[in-house]
GUZA-622389 format. One record per residue (C-alpha): x, y, z. Coordinates in steps of 0.1 Angstrom, whole numbers, padded with zeros to 4 digits, always signed. Example, Ala and Ser with C-alpha at 12.3 -4.5 7.8 and 13.67 -1.06 7.14 Angstrom:
GUZA-622389
+0123-0045+0078;+0137-0011+0071;
END
This chain:
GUZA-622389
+0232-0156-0264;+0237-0160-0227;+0225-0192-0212;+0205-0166-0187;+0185-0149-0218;+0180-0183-0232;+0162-0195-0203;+0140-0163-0198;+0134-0161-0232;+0123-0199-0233;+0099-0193-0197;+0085-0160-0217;+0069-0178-0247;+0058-0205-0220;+0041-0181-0200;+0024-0169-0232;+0012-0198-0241;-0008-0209-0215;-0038-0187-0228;-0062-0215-0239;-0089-0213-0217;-0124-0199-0222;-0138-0170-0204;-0172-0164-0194;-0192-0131-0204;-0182-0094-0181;-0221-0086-0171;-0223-0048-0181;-0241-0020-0161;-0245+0017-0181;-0261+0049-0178;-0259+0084-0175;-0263+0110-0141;-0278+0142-0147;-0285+0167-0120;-0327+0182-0119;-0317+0205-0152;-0308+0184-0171;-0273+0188-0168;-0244+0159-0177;-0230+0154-0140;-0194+0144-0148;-0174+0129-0116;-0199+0112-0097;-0194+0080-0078;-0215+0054-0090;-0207+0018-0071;-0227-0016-0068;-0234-0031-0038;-0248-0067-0026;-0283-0057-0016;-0281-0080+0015;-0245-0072+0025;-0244-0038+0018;-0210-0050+0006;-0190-0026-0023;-0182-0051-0053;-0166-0024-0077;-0174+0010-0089;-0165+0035-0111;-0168+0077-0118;-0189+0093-0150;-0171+0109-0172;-0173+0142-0185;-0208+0138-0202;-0221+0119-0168;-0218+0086-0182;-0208+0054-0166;-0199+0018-0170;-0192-0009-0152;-0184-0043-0159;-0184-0074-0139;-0178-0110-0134;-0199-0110-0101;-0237-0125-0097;-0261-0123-0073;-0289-0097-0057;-0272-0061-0063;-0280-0023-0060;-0264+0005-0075;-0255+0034-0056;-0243+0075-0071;-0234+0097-0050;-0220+0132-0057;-0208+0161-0033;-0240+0184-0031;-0262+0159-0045;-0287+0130-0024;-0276+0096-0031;-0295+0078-0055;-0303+0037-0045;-0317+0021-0071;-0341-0013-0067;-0320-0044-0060;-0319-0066-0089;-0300-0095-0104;-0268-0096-0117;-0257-0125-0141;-0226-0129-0161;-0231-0117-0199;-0262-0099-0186;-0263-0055-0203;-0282-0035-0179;-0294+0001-0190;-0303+0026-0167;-0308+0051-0189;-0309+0087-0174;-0305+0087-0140;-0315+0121-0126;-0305+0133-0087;-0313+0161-0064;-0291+0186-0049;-0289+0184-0014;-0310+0211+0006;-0288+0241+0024;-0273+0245-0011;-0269+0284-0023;-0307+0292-0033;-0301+0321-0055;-0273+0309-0075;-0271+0272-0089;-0236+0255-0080;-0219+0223-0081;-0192+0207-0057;-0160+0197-0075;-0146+0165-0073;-0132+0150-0042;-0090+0155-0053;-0078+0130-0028;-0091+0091-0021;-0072+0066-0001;-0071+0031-0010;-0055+0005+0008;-0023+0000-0016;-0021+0036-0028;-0033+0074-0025;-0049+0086-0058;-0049+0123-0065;-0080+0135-0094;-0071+0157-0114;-0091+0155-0140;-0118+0179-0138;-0100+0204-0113;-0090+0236-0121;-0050+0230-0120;-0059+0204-0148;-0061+0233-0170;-0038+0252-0186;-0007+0237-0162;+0014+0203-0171;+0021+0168-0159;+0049+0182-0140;+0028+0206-0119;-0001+0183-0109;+0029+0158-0096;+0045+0190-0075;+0011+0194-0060;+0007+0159-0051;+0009+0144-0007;+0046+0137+0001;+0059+0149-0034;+0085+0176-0039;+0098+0184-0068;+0135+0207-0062;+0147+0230-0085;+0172+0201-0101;+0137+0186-0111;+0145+0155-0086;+0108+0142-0074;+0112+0136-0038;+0085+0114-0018;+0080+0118+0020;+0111+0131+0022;+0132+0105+0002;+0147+0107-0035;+0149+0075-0057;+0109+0078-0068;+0101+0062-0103;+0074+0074-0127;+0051+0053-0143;+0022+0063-0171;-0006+0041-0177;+0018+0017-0156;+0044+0018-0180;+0078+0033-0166;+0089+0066-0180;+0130+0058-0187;+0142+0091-0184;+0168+0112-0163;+0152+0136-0136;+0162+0165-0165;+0145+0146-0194;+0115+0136-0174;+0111+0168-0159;+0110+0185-0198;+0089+0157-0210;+0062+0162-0182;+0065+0198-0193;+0054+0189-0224;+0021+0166-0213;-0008+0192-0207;-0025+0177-0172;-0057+0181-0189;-0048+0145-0206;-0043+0131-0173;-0072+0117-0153;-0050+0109-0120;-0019+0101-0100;-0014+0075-0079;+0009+0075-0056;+0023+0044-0044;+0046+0046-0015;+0051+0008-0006;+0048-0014-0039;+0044-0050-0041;+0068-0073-0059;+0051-0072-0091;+0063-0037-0098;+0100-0036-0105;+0125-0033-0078;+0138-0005-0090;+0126+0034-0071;+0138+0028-0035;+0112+0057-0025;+0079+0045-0044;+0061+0048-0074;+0043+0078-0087;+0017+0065-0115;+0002+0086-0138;-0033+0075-0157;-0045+0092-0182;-0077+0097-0198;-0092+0071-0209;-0113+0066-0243;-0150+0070-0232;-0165+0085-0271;-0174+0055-0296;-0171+0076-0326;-0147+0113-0326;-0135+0137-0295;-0107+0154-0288;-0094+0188-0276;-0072+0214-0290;-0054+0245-0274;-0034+0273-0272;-0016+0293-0245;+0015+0309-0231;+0031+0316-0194;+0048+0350-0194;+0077+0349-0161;+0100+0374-0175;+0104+0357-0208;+0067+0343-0229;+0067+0306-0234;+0040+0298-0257;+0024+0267-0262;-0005+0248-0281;-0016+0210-0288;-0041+0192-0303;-0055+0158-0290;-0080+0129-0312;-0094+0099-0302;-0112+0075-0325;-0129+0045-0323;-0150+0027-0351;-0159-0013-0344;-0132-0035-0322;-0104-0003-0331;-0099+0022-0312;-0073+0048-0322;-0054+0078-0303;-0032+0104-0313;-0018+0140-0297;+0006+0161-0305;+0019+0192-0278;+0042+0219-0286;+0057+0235-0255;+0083+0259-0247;+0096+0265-0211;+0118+0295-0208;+0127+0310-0176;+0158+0331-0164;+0178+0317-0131;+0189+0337-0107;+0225+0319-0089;+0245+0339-0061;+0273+0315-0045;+0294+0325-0023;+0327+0303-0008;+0352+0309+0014;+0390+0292+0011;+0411+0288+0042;+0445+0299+0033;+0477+0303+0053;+0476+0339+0048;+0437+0342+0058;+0402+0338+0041;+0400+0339+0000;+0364+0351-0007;+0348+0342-0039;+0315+0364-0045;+0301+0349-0080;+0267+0360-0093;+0257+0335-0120;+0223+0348-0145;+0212+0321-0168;+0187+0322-0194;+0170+0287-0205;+0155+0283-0236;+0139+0249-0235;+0117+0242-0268;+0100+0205-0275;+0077+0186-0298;+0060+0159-0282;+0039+0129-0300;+0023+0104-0286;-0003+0077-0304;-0013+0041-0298;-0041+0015-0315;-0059-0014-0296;-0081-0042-0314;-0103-0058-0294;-0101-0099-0312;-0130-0103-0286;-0146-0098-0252;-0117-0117-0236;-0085-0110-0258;-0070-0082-0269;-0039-0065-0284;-0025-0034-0294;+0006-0011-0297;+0015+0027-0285;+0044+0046-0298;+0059+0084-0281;+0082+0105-0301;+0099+0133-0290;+0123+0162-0299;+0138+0189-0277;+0157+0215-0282;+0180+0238-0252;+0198+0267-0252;+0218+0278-0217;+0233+0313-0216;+0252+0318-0188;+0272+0348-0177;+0290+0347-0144;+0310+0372-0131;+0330+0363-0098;+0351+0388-0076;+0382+0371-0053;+0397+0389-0022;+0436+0376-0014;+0438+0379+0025;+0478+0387+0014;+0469+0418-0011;+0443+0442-0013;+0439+0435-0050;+0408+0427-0065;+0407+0394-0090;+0379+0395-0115;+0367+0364-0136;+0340+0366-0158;+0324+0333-0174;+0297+0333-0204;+0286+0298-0209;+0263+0290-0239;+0248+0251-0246;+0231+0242-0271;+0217+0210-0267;+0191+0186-0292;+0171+0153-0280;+0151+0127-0304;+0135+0098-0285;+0114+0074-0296;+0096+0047-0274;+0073+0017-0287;+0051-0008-0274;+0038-0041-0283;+0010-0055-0259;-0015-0081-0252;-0042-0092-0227;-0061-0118-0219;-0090-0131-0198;-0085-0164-0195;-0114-0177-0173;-0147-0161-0155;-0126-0161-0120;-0106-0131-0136;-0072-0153-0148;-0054-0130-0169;-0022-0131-0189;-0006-0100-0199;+0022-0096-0220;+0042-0061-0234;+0071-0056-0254;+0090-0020-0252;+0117-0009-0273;+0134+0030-0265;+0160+0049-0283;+0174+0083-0274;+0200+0102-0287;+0213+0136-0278;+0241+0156-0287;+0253+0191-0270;+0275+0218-0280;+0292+0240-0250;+0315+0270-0251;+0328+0286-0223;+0346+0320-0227;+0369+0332-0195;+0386+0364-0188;+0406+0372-0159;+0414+0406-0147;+0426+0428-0118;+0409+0457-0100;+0397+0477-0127;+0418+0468-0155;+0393+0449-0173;+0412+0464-0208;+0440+0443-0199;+0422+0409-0191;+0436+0374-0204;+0413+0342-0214;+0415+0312-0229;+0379+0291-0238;+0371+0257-0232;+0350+0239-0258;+0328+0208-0250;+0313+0183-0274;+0294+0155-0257;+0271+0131-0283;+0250+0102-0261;+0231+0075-0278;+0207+0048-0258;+0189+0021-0267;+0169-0003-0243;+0146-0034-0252;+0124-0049-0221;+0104-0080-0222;+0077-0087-0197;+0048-0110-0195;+0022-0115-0160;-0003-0143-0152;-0031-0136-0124;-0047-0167-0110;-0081-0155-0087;-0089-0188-0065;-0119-0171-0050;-0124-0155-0013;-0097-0132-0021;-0075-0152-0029;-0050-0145-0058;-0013-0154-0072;+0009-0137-0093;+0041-0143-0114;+0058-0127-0140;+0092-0121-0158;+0109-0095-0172;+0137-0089-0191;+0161-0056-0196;+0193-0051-0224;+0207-0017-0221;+0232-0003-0242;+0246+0035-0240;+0272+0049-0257;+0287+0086-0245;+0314+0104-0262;+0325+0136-0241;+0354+0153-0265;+0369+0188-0240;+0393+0210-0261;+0410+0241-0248;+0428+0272-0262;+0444+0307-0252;+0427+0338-0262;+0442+0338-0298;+0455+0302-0301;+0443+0273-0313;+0418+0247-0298;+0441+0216-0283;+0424+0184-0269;+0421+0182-0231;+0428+0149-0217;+0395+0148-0202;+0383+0136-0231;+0363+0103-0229;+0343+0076-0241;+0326+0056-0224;+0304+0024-0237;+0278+0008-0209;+0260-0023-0211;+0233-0035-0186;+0214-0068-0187;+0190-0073-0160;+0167-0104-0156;+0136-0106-0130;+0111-0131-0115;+0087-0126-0092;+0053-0145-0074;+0031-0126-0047;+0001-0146-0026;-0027-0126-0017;-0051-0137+0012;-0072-0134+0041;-0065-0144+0079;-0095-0135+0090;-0125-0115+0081;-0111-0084+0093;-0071-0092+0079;-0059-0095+0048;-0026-0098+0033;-0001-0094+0001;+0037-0109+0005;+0056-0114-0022;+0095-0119-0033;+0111-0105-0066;+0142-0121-0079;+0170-0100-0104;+0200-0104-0118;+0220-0079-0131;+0252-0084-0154;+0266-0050-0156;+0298-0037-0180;+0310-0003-0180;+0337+0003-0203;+0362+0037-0206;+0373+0033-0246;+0397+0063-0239;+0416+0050-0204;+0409+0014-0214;+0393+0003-0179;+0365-0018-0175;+0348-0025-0146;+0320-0050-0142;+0294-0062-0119;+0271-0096-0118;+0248-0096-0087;+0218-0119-0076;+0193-0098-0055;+0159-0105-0036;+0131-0079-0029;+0107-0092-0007;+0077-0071+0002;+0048-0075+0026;+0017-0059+0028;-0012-0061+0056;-0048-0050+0059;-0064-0047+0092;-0103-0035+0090;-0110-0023+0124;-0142-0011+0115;-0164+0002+0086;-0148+0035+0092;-0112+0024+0103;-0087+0005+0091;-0048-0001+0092;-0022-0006+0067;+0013-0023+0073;+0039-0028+0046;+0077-0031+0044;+0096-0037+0017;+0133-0039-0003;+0139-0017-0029;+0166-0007-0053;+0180+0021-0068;+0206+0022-0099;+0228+0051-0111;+0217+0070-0144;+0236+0056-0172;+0257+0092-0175;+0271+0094-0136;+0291+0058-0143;+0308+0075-0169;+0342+0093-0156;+0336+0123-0175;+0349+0159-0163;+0323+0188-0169;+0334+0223-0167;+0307+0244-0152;+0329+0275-0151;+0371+0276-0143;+0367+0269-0108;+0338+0245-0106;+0340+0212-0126;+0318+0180-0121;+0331+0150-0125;+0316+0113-0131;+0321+0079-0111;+0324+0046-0128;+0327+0032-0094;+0288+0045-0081;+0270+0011-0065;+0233+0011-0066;+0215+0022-0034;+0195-0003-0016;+0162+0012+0004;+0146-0010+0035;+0112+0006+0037;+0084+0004+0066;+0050+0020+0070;+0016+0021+0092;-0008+0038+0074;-0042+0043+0093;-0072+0053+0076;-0105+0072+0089;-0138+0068+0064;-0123+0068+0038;-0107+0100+0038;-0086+0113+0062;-0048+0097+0066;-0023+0092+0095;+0011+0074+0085;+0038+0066+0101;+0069+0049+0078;+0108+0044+0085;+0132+0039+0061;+0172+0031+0058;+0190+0035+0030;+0224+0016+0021;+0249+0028-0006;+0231+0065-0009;+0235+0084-0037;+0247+0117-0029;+0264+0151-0046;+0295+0156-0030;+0313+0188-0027;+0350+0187-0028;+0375+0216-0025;+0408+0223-0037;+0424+0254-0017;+0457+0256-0032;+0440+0261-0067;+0407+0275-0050;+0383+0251-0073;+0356+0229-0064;+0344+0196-0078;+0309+0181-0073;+0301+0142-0079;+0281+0118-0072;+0291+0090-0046;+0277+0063-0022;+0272+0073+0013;+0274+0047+0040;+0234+0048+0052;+0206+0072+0057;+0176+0070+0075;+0146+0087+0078;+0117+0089+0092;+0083+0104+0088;+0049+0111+0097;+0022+0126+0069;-0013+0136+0079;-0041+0144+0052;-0072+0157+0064;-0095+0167+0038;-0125+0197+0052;-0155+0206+0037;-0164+0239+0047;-0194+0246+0024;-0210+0226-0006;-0186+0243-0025;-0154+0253-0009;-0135+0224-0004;-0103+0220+0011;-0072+0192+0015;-0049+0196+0037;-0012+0176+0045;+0009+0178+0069;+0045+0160+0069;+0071+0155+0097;+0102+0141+0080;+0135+0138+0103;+0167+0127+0082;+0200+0115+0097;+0229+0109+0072;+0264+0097+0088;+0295+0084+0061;+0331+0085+0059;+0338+0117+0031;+0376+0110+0024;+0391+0115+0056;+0355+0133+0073;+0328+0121+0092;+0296+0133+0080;+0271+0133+0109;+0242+0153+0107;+0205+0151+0110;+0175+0171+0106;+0137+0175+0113;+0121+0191+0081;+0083+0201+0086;+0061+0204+0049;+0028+0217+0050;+0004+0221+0017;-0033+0233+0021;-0054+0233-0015;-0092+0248-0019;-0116+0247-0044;-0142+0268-0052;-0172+0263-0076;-0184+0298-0078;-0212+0307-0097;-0222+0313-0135;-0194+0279-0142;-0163+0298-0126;-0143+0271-0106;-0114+0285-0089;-0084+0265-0067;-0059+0285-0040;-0027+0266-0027;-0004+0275-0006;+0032+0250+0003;+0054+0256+0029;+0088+0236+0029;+0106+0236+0059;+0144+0238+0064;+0162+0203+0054;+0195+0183+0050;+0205+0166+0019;+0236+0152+0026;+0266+0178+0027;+0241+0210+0023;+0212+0223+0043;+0184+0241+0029;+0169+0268+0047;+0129+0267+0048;+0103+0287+0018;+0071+0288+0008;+0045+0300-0024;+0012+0307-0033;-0004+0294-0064;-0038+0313-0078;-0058+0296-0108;-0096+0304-0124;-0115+0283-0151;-0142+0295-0168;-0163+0274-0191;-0176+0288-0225;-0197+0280-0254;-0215+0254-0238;-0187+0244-0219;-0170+0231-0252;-0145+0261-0250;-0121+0268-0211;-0108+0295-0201;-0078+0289-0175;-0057+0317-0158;-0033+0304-0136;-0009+0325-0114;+0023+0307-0097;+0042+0323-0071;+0022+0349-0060;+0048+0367-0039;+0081+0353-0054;+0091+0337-0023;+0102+0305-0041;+0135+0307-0031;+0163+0283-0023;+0191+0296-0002;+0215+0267+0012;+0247+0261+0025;+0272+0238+0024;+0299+0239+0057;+0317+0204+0060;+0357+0197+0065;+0371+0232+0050;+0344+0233+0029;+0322+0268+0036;+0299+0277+0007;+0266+0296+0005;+0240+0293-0025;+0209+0315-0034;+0187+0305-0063;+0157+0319-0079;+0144+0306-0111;+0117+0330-0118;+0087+0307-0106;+0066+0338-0106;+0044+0339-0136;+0011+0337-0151;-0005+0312-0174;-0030+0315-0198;-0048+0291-0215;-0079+0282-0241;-0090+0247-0245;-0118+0233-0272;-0129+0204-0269;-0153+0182-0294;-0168+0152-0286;-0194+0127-0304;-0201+0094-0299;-0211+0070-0271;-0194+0054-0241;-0174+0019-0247;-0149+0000-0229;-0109+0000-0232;-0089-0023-0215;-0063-0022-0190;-0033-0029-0189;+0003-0030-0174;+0034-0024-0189;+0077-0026-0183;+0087-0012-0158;+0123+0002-0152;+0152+0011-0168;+0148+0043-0189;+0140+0063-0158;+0181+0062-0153;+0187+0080-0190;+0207+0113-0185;
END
């Protein structure tokens, strides 16, 4: 063992074992909101307040049923507060809170406001946007996209996300985002984590934070922020769960069903779901490139169908004891299978500016591909004293493995004698295996008036082993090895420390800085060519975050930050891929990580309405490089490290109520990128101001019909080489409740008026390509949803998990 692991496995067990002091009594605060019919109000603010003060102290939401919970370690003269969109605010009398105190309210019951709709009985949905300081939190749960659509399509919809059509999140503007769930990162390739989102129904998820500057107790790793999703939380002492069944037609009918169950019985608490999900969908890809001969112009016109069978089984459980009010364990385990199938037929037609002959190639491609993962989780927490001291420890374990099967048939022909074409047929054969094993424990130290420190560790050991094995043959002869054939073994151990001190200067200022320490001992070896290359590198993250309260109403954010971004496991491997004879990709065991020096002013009006302002530069980039061969008229894409981009950006969110219940959020985001690098013997030097606009409304219509429009418009932008003309869609859903509410109907429609499109182009040194892609977003969805419930509200506690490297799988 390496004298580095020794010593962080030697400060995690001391770190652990600090947990031997007692912890007074949370005070506990319960009840339940109904409207004046009786009626469960789910999604209603409920807060508590010093009564003198007026000062918020924590707070909560009811759930589903309208109940509520709230624990605390305060004391002193308090009042609750509920408010609801279309409802009065309810203040109840001040009274005492003391720790270990349980306060039931019982039923709670409040008014609608008056102007509501007097013939018809409605009620507001749930505000889908709050602002706090550190982060922007999107609700889902209860809104009509939460039903019948997926992880993946609540994150599309979020401020400053885009999500392209190579399933790369981008935020404000900037790629390099990690995903987190109940804190814990995702480690998982853009592809895989695009399929597994797929797979999670959004009606699990409660809401997505978006963090755009983090702190130095999350990871460095995600040079353009953090996207968090939270799920649902158990809130039934006793039995619920949900179970449905549905299908998207687009061309080609994906079905899907799932079944979710939740149990808790004494200090256990038990959850388990299982979602089957297909995602089929055919893509539409015209290229077109030009070659610069000494004759004249080669043209290549290739039109490229694909149909994409993507099938997957998705399990997740966990179990938590509570050993008492202050400690308590548990473990959580995800398992997952997926199976692909890509069929491809491409048929290109080549002008010779010498000859008026016509060259035909015609490509079919099929993949077959298969993915088991399994992820599990050991973790603990602890409250250590009544100032809040907590000690949190997890322990995460992945394995993936994937194997893929390719064959890719060619004939070549002239004019019209397609009877007298020649082939030959490349066969690819690529098995991956990963396995990762992370370490991390955290200790949170309140010292009163806002005061706080944090420290942590963490630990990462990454092995991946990918065996790519290429064979060729003629039309009738036998299959012979290609000598792009490879193996490639990668090891990764990364080590981290970190400590953040959070204060106030003044009444009005407040403040978070922080540094974050990692090493990383790196070792990528090429069995085939025999070359290793390795890396060891110290680097510090510092981050600072300040809070400026102007007013009640106002305030002002500042951060700034380092952040890091590594390569996936697969792009270090120097693999050759053939897409189709005259495109190949190729991998780069030489790709360096990306670092990201981030910078924002976020300004924020009531609560509620957002004005940033943030500049980034980006060292090392990662970026797909187009290269072209025009004696042998083939391209080859990779991924390299660009000298520096920057970028920077302005986002504007103004939610607008126009009645009780039509509700609307609106964004508005100014990005300008500038990229500028040596490409081989080329200077890239180009920029670009890229306008997105998103506007969402909801509607609660009567007799329980909820129904959300959005419409997205993506201006033109510049990723590197290419630049990607501007497009837009619509998106149309309806929920109906049924059965007392216990059974949903959801009819979603995406892409109303197919204008999804991408067209782009790529015109750099003598490179002059065009590309149009359409991947038949237009569809609808529908979807039925029963849920069961019985049982009565109870508390689960929170906690944080690893956080990096399985978000670079591939």
């Amino acid at each position: 063992m390496k004298t580095s692991t020794q010593i962080f496995a030697a400060l995690f067990f001391f770190f652990l074992g600090i947990s031997n002091l007692a912890a007074k009594e949370l005070s506990r605060i319960s009840g339940e909101i109904k409207d004046e019919n009786g009626l469960a109000l789910p999604f209603a603010n409920v807060a508590i307040f010093e009564a003198e003060t007026e000062k918020l102290l924590t707070g909560t939401v009811t759930d589903d049923q309208g109940k509520f919970l709230i624990e605390s370690s305060k004391s002193g003269k308090v009042q609750l507060v509920v408010s609801s969109i279309g409802f009065e605010t309810y203040r109840s009398e001040a009274f005492e809170l003391q720790p270990g105190m349980n306060k039931q309210f019982g039923s709670i019951s409040i008014k609608e406001e008056a102007g509501n709709l007097s013939e018809v009985t409605v009620r507001a949905t749930r505000p889908e946007i709050t602002i706090e300081a550190d982060k922007t939190t999107v609700n889902v749960e209860g809104t009509v996209m939460a039903e019948g659509n997926t992880a993946l399509d609540v994150i599309a919809r979020s401020p400053g996300i885009y999500v392209d059509q190579d399933n790369n999140i981008n935020l404000n503007g900037r790629p390099g985002v990690t995903v987190m769930i109940n804190d814990r990162q995702t480690y998982m390739s853009s592809n895989d984590l695009a399929n597994f989102l797929r797979s999670m129904p959004a009606e699990n998820i409660k809401s997505i934070e978006i963090i755009n500057s983090p702190t130095s107790r999350f990871d460095a790793e995600g040079g353009a922020g953090i996207v968090n999703i939270k799920l649902k939380k158990n809130n039934i002492d006793g039995v619920f769960g949900n179970v449905s069944a549905g299908g998207m037609y687009n061309g080609i009918f994906s079905p899907n069903t799932g079944v979710s169950l939740n149990v808790k019985k004494g200090k256990w608490t038990n959850t388990a779901s299982l979602n089957y999900n297909q995602f089929n969908f055919k893509n539409e890809l015209d290229i077109t490139r030009n070659f610069e001969l000494e004759e004249g112009i080669s043209n290549f016109a290739q039109k490229s169908p694909i149909t994409m069978y993507n099938e997957s089984m998705f399990f997740q459980g966990g179990s938590d004891y509570e050993i008492n009010d202050k400690h308590s364990v548990g473990m959580s385990v995800q398992a997952s299978r997926r199976n692909e199938e890509h069929i491809g037929n491409s048929l290109t037609e080549i002008t010779n500016p010498a000859s008026d002959d016509l060259w035909f190639i015609r490509s079919d491609n099929e993949t077959l591909s298969n993915n088991k993962r399994v992820f599990g989780n050991l973790h603990y927490v602890g409250l250590l004293d009544s100032m809040g001291t907590r000690l949190s420890a997890d322990v995460d374990f992945t394995r993936m493995i994937q194997d893929s099967e390719s064959l890719l048939t060619n004939s070549n022909w002239v004019n019209d004698n397609e009877d007298q074409a020649t082939g030959d047929f490349i066969k690819t054969l690529n098995d991956m295996d990963y396995s990762i094993f992370t370490a991390k424990v955290d200790f949170v130290k309140p010292f009163g008036k806002g005061r706080v420190f944090e420290t942590g560790l963490k630990g990462s050991w990454v092995n991946s082993d990918n065996n790519l094995d290429l064979s060729r043959a003629a039309a009738e002869g036998p299959f012979i090895p290609d000598p792009n054939s490879n193996r490639f073994i990668y090891e990764e151990n990364v080590l981290a420390a970190y400590a953040s001190y959070k204060s106030s200067i003044s009444e009005k200022v407040s403040f978070n800085a922080g540094l974050r320490a990692e090493h990383s001992d790196i070792t990528g070896t090429s069995v085939t060519l025999d070359q290793v290359n390795k890396q060891r590198y110290l680097d510090f993250f510092p981050s600072l975050f300040v809070q400026q309260k102007v007013s009640k109403e106002y305030q002002i954010n500042y951060s700034a930050n380092r952040r890091i971004t590594r390569p996936n496991y697969r792009l270090l491997n120097p693999f050759v891929f053939y897409i189709d004879p005259l495109t190949t990709e190729q991998g780069n065991p030489n790709l360096r990580p990306q670092y990201a020096h981030n910078f924002e002013m976020n300004h924020v009006l009531k609560g509620a309405y957002q004005f940033s302002m943030g500049y980034s530069v980006t060292t090392d980039v990662f970026q797909q490089i187009f290269t072209q061969d025009e004696e042998s008229r083939t391209t080859t894409t990779f991924t390299d490290n660009l000298d520096r981009a920057q970028n920077w950006n302005f986002r504007a969110m103004v939610p607008v109520e126009i009645r009780p219940w039509w509700n609307t959020s609106n964004m508005l985001q100014v990005t300008r990128s500038q990229w500028k690098s040596l490409i081989g013997d080329d200077l890239l030097d180009v920029a670009q101001t890229n306008v997105t606009m998103r506007t969402q409304h909801t509607f609660t219509l009567p007799f329980g019909v909820k129904a959300e429009l959005m419409g997205i418009y993506v201006g033109p932008a510049q990723y590197g080489q290419a630049t990607i003309k501007g497009f837009g869609w619509v998106d149309l859903g309806f929920t109906k409740p049924l059965m007392n509410e216990k059974l949903t109907l959801t009819v979603n429609g995406t892409d109303l008026f197919r204008t999804q499109v991408i067209n782009a182009n790529v015109q750099f040194a003598n490179i002059d390509t065009q590309f149009r892609q359409y991947r038949n977003t237009q569809g609808v969805r529908l979807t039925l949803r029963y849920k069961f419930a019985q049982g009565e509200s109870f508390r689960v506690s929170n906690r944080s998990g690893s956080t990096e490297e399985r978000s670079r799988l591939d």
